[in-house]
C-alpha positions as CSV (number, residue, x, y, z in Angstrom):
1,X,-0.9,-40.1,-5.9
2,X,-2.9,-37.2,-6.6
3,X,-2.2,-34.3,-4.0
4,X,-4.7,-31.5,-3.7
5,X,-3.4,-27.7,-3.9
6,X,-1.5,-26.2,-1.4
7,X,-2.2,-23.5,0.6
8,X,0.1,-20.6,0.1
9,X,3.1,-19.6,2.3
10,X,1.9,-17.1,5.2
11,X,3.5,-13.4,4.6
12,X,5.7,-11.8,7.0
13,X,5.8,-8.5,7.2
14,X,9.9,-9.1,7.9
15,X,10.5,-10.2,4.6
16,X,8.7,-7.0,2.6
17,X,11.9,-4.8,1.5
18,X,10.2,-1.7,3.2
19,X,11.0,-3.0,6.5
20,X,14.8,-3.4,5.6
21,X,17.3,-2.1,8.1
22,X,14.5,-1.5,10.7
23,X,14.5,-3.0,14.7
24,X,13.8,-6.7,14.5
25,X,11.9,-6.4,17.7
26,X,9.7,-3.4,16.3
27,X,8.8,-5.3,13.2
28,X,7.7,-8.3,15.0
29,X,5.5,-5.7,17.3
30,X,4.0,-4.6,14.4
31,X,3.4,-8.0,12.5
32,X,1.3,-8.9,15.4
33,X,-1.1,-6.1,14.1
34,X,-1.0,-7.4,10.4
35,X,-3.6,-9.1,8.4
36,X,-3.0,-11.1,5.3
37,X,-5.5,-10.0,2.3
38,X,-5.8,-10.7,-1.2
39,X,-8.4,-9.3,-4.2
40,X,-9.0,-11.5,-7.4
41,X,-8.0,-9.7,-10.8
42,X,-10.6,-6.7,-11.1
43,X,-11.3,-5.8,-7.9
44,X,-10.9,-3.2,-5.7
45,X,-8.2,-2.3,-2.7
46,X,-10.2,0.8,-2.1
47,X,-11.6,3.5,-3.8
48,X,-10.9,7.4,-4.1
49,X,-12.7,9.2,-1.3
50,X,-13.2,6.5,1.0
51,X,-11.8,6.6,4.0
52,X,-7.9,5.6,4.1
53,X,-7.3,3.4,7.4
54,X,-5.1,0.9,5.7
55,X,-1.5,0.5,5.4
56,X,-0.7,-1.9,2.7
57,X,2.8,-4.1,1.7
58,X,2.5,-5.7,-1.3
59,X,4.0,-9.2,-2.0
60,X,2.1,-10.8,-5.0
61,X,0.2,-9.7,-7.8
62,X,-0.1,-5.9,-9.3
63,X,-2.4,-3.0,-8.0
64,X,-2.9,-0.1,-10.7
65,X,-3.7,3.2,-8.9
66,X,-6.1,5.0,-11.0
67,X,-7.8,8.8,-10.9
68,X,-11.1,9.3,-12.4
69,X,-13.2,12.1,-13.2
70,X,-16.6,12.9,-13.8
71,X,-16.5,12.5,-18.2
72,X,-13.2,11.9,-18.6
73,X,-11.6,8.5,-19.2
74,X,-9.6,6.6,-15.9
75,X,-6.2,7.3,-16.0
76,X,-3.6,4.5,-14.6
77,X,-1.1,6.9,-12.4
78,X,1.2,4.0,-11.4
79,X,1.1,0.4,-11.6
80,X,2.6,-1.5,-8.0
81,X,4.0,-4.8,-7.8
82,X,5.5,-7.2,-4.8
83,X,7.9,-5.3,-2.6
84,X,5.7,-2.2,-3.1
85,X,3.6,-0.9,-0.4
86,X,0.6,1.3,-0.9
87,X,-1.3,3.8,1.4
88,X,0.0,7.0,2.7
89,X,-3.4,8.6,3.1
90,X,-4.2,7.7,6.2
91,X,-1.3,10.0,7.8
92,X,-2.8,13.2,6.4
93,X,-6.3,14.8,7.5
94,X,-9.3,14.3,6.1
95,X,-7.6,10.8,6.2
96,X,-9.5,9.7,2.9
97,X,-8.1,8.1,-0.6
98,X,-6.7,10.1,-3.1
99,X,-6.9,7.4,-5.9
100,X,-8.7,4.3,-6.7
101,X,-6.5,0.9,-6.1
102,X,-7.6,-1.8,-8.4
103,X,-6.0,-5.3,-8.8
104,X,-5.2,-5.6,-12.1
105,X,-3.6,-9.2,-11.2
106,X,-5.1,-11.4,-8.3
107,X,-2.8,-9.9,-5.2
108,X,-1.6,-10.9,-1.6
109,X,-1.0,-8.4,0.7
110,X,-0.6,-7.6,4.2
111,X,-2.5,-4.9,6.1
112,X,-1.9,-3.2,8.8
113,X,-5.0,-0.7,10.4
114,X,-4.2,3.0,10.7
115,X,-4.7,3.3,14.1
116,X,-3.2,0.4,15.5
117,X,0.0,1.1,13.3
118,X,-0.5,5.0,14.4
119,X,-0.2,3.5,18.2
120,X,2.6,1.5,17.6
121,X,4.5,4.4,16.1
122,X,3.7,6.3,18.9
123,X,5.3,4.1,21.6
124,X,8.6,3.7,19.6
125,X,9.5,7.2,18.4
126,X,13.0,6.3,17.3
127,X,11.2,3.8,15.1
128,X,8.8,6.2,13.7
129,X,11.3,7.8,12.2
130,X,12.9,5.4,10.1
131,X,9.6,4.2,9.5
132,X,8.3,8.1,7.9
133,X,11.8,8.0,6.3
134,X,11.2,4.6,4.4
135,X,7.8,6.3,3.6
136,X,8.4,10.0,2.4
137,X,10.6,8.7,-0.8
138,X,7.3,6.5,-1.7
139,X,5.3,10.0,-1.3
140,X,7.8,12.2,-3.5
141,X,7.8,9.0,-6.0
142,X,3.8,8.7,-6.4
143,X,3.0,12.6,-6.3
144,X,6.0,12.8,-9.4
145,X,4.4,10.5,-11.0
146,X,0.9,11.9,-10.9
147,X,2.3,15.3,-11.5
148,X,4.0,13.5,-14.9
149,X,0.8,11.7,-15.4
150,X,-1.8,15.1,-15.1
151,X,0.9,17.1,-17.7
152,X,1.1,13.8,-20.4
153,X,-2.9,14.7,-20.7
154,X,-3.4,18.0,-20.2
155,X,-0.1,20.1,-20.3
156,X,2.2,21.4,-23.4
């Protein structure tokens, strides 16, 4: 008996690490809001500039997030795997992408829009908290690492 492939097993934003120790009830508020996404190898998540509405958790593949110049070769600030998330521009004005996002392996994530997310954070302030503090170390991580990233190519 030949069987055809299977479709893969839905996400849940309960099971992404980042969510860990959070209100089981505010989680499953938010899942409503979540959308399941993937890219094929090459493509991308977004691109520097654009504007940042999405909040992304990463359960499947890897995302390289990349800076580019004008005459200057792409440079690869961080590479992001499953239990990763990815997006933090969309909390701070103009609200646009700082890097490029590319799949470098074909990826599953799921999304949840700035402004709903914004709204749900909003109704639950306790929630917002723990939510910003399962988000600043991710901040502090990614700017290090470009700051590491900008003095490998240009500092002494």
């Amino acid at each position: 008996m030949t069987t055809g492939p299977t479709a893969p097993t839905p996400l849940r934003l309960a099971e992404h690490p980042f969510f860990r120790g959070m209100d089981a009830a505010f989680v499953a508020h938010l899942e409503r809001a979540a959308a399941e996404r993937s890219w094929p190898a090459g493509s991308y998540l977004f691109e520097q500039g654009g504007p940042a509405d999405t909040f992304y958790l990463l359960f499947e593949g890897k995302v390289a997030l990349e800076l580019g110049a004008p005459d200057r070769a792409r440079v690869t600030i961080e590479t992001l795997g499953p239990r990763d998330v990815l997006g933090w521009s969309w909390l701070v004005p103009p609200h646009r992408w700082r890097f490029d996002a590319r799949a470098v392996k074909a990826t599953r994530a799921l999304a949840l829009g700035a402004d709903a997310l914004v709204r749900r954070l909003e109704e639950r302030p306790a929630e917002a908290y723990r939510f910003l503090m399962h988000l600043v170390p991710v901040i502090g991580e990614r700017l290090e690492r470009a700051r590491v990233q900008v003095l490998d190519l240009y500092g002494h």
